[in-house]
C-alpha positions in Angstrom: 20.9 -63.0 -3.4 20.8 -61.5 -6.7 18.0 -59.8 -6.9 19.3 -57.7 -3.5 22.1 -56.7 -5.2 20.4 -55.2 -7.8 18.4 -53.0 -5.4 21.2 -52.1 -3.6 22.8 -51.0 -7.1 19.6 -49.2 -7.9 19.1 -47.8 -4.3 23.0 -46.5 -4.8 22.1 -45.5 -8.6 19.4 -43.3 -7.6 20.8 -42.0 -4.4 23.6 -40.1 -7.2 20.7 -39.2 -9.4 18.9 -37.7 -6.6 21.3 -35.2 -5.6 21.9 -34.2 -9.5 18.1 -33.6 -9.6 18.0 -31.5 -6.8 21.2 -29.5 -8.1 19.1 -29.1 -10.7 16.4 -28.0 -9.3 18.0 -25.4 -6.7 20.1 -24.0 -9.7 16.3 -23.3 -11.3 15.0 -22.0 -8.5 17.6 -19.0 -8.1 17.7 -18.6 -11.6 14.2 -17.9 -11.9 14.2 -15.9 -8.4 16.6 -13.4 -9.8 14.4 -13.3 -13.3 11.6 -12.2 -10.8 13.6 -9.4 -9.4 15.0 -8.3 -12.8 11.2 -8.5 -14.4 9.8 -6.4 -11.0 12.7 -4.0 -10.9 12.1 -3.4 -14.8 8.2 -3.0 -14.4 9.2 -0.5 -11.5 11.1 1.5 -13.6 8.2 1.8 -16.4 5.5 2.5 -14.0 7.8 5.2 -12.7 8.8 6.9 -16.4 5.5 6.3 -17.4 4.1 8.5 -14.3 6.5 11.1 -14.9 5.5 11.0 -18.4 1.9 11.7 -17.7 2.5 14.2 -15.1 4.6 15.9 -17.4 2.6 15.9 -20.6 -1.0 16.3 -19.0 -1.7 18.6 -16.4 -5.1 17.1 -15.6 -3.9 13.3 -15.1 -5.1 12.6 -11.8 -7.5 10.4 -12.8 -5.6 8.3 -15.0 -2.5 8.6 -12.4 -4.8 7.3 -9.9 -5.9 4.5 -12.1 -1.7 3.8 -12.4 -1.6 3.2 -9.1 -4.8 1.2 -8.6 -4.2 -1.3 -11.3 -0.2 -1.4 -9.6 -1.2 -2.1 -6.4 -3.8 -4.9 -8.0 -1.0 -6.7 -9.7 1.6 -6.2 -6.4 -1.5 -8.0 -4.6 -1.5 -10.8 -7.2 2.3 -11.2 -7.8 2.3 -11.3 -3.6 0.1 -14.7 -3.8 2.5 -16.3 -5.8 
């Protein structure tokens, strides 16, 4: 009789740890979703200045500019996967 008490007290125990953990974990998860955004809204932004940098300094960048927007699209692939 004892021994069912106990695992109803550790059923009940972990049943409140449970729902911590998973706070927990859902609180991670949107912290690290909007990290994501901030990091790819930042990278944006110095792709873009970078472009404009090039395009204004160098008159014969289409290569490299190309190359910008090869190796971007590349890692937009990858970061998709994930």
């Amino acid at each position: 009789m004892i021994n069912l008490m106990y695992l109803i007290f550790i059923a009940i125990i972990l049943m409140n740890v449970d729902r911590e953990v998973l706070k927990a974990f859902h609180n991670t998860k949107e912290t690290l979703e909007l990290t994501a955004r901030l990091v790819d809204d930042n990278n944006q932004f110095l792709c873009e200045n970078l472009r404009h940098k090039i395009e204004k300094t160098l008159k014969n960048t289409k290569p490299s500019t190309n190359n910008i927007y090869k190796s971007k699209q590349h890692t937009d692939q990858i970061f998709k996967l994930f």
